[in-house]
Structures are given as C-alpha cells and as structure tokens.
DRENDRENBA-984327 format. One record per residue (C-alpha): x, y, z negated; residue in one letter. Coordinates in pm, 1 decimal, always signed. Each point is the difference from the previous one (the first is absolute). Layout:
REM residues N
@c1:X c2:Y c3:Z fiza:A
...
REM end
This chain:
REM residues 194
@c1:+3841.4 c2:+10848.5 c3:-10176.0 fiza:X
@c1:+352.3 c2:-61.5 c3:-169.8 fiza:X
@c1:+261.0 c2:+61.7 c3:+190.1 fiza:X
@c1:+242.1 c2:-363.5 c3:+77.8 fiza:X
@c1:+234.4 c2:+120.3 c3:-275.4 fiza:X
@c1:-272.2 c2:+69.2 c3:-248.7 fiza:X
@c1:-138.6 c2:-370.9 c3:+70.6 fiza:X
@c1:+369.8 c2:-136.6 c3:-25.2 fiza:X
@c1:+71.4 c2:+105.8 c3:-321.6 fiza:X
@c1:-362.9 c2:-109.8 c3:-129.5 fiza:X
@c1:+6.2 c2:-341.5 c3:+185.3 fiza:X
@c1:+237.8 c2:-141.1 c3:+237.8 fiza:X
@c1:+336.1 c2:+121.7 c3:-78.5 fiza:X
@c1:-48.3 c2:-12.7 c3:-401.9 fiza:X
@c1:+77.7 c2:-324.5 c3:-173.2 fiza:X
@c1:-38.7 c2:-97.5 c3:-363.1 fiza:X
@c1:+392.0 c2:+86.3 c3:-167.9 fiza:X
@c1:+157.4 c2:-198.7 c3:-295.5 fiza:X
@c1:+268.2 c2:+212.4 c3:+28.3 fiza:X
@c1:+51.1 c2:+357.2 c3:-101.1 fiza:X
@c1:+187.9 c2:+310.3 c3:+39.5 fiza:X
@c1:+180.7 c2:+191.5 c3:-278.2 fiza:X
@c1:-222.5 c2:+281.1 c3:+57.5 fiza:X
@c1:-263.5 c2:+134.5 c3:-220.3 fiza:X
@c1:-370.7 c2:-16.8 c3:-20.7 fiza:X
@c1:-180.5 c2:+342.2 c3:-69.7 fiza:X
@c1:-289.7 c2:+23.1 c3:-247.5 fiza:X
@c1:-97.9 c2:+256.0 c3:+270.3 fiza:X
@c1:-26.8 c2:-293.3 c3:+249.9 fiza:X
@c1:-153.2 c2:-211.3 c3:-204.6 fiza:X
@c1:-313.0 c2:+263.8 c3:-19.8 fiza:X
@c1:+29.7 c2:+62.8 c3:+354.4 fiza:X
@c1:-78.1 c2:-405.2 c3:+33.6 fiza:X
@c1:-328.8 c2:+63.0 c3:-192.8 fiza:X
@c1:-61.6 c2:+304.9 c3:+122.1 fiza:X
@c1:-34.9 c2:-194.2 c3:+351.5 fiza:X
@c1:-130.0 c2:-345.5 c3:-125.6 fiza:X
@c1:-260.6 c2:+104.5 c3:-223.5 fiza:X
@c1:-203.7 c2:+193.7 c3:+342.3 fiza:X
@c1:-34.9 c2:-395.1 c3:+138.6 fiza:X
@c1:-329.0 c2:-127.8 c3:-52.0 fiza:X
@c1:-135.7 c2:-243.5 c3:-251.2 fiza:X
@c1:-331.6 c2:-159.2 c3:-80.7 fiza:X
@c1:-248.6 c2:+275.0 c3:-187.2 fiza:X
@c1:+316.1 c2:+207.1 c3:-6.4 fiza:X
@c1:+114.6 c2:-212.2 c3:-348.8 fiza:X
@c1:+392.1 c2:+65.9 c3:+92.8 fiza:X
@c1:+76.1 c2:-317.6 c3:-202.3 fiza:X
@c1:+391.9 c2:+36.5 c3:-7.5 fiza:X
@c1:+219.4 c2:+70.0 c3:-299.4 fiza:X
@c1:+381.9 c2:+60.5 c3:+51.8 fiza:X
@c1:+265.1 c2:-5.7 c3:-218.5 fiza:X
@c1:+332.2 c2:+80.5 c3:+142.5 fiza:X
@c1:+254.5 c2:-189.1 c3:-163.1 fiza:X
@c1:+346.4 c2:+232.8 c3:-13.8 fiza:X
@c1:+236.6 c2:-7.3 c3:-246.3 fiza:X
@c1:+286.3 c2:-317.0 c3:-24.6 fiza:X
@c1:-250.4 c2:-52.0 c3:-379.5 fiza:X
@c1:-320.9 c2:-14.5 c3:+197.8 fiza:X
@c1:+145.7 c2:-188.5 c3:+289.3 fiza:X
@c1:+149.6 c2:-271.5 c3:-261.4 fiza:X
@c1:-344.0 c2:-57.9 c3:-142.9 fiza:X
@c1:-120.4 c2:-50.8 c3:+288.4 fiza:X
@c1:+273.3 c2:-229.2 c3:+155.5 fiza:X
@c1:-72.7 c2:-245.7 c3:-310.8 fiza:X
@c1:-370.0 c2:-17.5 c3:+186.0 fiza:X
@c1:+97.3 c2:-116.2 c3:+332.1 fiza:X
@c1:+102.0 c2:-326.7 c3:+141.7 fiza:X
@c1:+350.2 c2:-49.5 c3:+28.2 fiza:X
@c1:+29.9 c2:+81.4 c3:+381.4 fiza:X
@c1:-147.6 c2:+366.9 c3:-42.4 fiza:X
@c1:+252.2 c2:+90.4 c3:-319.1 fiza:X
@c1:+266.6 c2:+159.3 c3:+232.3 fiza:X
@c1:-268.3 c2:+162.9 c3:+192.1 fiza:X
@c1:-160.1 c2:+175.7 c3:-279.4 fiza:X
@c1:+367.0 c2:+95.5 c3:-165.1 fiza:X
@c1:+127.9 c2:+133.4 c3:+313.8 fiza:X
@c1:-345.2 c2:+214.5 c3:+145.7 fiza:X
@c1:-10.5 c2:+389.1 c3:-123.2 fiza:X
@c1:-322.6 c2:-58.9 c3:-92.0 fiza:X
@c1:-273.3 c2:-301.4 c3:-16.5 fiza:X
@c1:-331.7 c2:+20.4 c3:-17.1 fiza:X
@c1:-266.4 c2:-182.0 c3:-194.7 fiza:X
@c1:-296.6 c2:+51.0 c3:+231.4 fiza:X
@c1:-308.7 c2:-82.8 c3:-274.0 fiza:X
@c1:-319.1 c2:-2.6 c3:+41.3 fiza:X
@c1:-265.0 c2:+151.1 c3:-310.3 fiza:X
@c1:-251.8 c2:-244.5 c3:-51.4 fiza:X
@c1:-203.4 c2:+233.8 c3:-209.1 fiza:X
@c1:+57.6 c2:+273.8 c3:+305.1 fiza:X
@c1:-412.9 c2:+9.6 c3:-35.0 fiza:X
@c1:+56.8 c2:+298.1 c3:-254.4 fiza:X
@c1:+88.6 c2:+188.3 c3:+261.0 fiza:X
@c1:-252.8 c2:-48.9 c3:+241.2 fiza:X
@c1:-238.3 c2:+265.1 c3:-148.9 fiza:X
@c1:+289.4 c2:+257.4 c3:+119.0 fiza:X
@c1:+131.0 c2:-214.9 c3:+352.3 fiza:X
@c1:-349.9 c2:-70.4 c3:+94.6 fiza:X
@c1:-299.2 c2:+234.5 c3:-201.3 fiza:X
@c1:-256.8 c2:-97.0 c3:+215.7 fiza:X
@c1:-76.0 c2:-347.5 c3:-54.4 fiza:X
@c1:+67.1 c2:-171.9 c3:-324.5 fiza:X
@c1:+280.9 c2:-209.9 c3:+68.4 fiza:X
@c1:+83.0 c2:-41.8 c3:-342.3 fiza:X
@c1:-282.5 c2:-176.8 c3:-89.4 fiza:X
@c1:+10.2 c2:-197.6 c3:+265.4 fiza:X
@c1:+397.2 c2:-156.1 c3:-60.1 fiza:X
@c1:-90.9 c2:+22.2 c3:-387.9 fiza:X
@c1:-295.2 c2:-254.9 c3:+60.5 fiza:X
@c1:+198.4 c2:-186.7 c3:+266.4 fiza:X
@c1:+365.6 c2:-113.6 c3:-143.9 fiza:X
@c1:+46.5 c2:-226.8 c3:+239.8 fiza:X
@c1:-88.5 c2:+283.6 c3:+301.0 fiza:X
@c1:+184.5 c2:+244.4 c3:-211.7 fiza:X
@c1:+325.0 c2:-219.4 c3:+42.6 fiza:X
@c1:+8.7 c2:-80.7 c3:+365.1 fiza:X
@c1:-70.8 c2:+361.3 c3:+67.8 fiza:X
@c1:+297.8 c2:+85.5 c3:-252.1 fiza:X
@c1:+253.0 c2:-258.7 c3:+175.3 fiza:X
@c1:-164.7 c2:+73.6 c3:+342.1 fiza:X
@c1:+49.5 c2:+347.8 c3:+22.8 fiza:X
@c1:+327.1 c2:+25.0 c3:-205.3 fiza:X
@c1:+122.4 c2:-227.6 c3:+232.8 fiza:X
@c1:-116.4 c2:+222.0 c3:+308.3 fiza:X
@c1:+158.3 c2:+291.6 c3:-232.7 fiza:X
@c1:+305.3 c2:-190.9 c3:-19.8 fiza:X
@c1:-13.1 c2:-44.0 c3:+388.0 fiza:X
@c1:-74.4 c2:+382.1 c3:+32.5 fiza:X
@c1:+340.7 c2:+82.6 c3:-242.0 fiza:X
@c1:+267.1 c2:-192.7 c3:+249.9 fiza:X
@c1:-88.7 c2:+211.6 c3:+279.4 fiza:X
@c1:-0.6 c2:+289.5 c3:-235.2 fiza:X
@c1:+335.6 c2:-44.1 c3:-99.0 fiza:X
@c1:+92.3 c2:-98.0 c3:+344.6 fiza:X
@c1:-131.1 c2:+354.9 c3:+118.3 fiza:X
@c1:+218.3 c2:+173.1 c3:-223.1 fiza:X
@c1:+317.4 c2:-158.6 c3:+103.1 fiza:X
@c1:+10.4 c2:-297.6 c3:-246.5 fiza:X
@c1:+55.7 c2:-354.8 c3:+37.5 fiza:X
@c1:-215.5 c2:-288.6 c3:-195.4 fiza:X
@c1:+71.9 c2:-374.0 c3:-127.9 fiza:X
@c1:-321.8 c2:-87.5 c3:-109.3 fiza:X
@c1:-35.8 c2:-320.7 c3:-266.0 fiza:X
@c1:-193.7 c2:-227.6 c3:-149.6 fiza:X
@c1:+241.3 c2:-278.6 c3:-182.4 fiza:X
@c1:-88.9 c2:+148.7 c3:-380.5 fiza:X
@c1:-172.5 c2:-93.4 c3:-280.2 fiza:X
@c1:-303.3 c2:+233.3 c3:-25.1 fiza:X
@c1:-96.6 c2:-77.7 c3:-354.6 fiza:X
@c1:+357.1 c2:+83.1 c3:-77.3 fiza:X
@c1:+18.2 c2:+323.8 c3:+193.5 fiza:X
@c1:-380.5 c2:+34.6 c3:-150.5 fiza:X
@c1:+149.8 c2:-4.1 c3:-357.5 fiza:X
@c1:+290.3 c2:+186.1 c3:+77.3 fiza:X
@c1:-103.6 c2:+342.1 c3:+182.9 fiza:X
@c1:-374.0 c2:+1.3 c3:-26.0 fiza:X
@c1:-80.1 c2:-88.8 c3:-353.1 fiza:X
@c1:-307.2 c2:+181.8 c3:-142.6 fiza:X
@c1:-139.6 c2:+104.4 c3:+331.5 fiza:X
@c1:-226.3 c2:-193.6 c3:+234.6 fiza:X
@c1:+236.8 c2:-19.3 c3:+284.5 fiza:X
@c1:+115.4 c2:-322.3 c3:+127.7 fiza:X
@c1:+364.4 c2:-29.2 c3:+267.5 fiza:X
@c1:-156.6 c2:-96.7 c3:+346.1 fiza:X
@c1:+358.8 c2:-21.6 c3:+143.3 fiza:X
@c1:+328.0 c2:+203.7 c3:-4.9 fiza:X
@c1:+202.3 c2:+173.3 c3:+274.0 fiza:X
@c1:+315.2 c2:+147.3 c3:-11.6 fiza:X
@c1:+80.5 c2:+300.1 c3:+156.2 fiza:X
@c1:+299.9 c2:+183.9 c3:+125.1 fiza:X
@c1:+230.2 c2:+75.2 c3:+242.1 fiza:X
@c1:+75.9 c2:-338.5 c3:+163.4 fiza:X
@c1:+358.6 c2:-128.6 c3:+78.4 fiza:X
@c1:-129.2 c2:-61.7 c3:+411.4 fiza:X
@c1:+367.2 c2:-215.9 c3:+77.2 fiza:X
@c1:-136.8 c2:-261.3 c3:-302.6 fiza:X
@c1:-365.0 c2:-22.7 c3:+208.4 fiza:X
@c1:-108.9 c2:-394.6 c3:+65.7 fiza:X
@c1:-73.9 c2:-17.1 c3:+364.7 fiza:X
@c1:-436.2 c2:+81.4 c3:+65.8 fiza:X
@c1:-168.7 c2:-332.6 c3:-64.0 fiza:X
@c1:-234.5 c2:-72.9 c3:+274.3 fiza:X
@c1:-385.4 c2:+106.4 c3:-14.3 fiza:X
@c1:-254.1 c2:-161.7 c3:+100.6 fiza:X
@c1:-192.8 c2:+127.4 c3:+347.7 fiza:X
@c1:-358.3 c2:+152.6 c3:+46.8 fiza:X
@c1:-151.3 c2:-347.6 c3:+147.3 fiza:X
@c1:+187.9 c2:-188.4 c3:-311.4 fiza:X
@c1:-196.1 c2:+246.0 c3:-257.1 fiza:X
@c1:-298.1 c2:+169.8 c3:+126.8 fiza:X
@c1:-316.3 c2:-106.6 c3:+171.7 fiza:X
@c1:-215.7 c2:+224.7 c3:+197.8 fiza:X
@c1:-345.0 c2:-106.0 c3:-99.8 fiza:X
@c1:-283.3 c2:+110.0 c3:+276.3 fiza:X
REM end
C-alpha cells in the first residue's frame, strides 16, 4: 500500500493549477510520464493515446488560437501543454499490442466499436498521465474549452489522431491555487448492488 504522502500527492493534496512556475519542464520527465502511464491497463491492450507536447512560445501560440478565450493565459503561461489524442486507426497496432486475437479485424469491421474504444481508453490513458506526472513531482491543469477540429487541423494533420483533451503541465504557482471545490460523498455516487 502507498504510503499517506504517496496518496497525497496522487489524490488529496493535488489540485488542478492555472498557474505556473518559471521553472522548466524536462523532455526527460516527459518520458518518465509515459514510461509510467503507458504500464496502466487498457481494453485488448490497444494503448489508444497520442501526445503531443506543446513547448515552444511558436507551438504554444498555435495552440492558444485553438482554445476558448478563458484557457489562452493558461496555455501561454504552462511550460508545457499537452494534447492528449486518441488514434482512431490505433487497430494497426493491435497485431503487435495484442497478437493473439485479431483485434484489428475486429475495430476495422466495427467503426463505431473502434471509436468508443479509441475515446474510452484514451480517456482512461489520459486519466493514467495526471497521476503520472503527479508521481514525478509535476502539477496538471487539465482542459477541455478548445476547438478540436481546430487543434485537429493544426497539430495532427495527416495522421489519424484526433485531441481528446489537453492538460498543462508544470510546476504550479501553489499561493495562486482556487480553494478545493467540494466532492461529492460515497452514498451521493456509488451504490452497492447485492
């Protein structure tokens, strides 16, 4: 079991940051993210998720001309955001991922499976990356006010590889942190069906 500050910095002392640090972003730590997130488990194994770390002031301009007003200043100001995709042709790699069942076959006969699976299990992917970059000291604002056909157009032309949602990541400015927002309890969200 983790110990109380291992499940503090995964869950209840970490808090989604709009603000951010002058301090750098490693492309070291940004493998060590994948490194950890890509061991988290997905349906046949089809690992889904696409990233493309958005950097540079260039990259980070194109990219601020995709997303709603609000989130502008957020993706300007983050060392780094990412574009968490999802590859909706992701089948190709199934034969590799998951040799002993054809997969492939299955999403290439299926669109409409091979989508939910794609969105599904990026999304779960995309879950599995906060607490990765939470693990290795990093803070996260994850989005979604963007235009995706925009972002689509912009940074994943020619590929198959649609944005799912974006998250900025970085070392947050913790005296700029919004209070928590209340959660709702066990009985509010769960049932225990006998």
């Amino acid at each position: 079991m983790l110990n109380q500050e291992a499940i503090e910095t995964l869950f209840t002392h970490a808090h989604t940051n709009h603000a951010w640090l002058d301090k750098p972003v490693t492309n070291g730590q940004l493998r060590e993210i994948y490194e950890l997130m890509k061991w988290c488990p997905t349906a046949f194994n089809c690992s889904p998720i696409r990233i493309a770390f958005i950097k540079s002031d260039q990259a980070k301009a194109r990219l601020a001309a995709c997303v709603s007003p609000g989130n502008v200043e957020k993706v300007r100001s983050a060392p780094i955001t990412a574009i968490v995709g999802m590859d909706m042709a992701f089948g190709r790699k199934m034969p590799q991922l998951y040799p002993h069942a054809d997969v492939q076959g299955m999403m290439e006969a299926n669109p409409k499976l091979a989508e939910e699976t794609a969105f599904r299990n990026s999304s779960l992917q995309g879950g599995y990356f906060i607490l990765a970059a939470r693990a290795v000291g990093l803070d996260c604002g994850p989005m979604s006010g963007f235009d995706a056909e925009k972002v689509n157009a912009e940074f994943f032309v020619g590929t198959q590889v649609k944005a799912n949602f974006i998250c900025s990541i970085g070392y947050g400015d913790h005296d700029k942190i919004k209070p928590r927002l209340p959660r709702l309890t066990f009985e509010a969200s769960c049932a225990l069906v006998l």
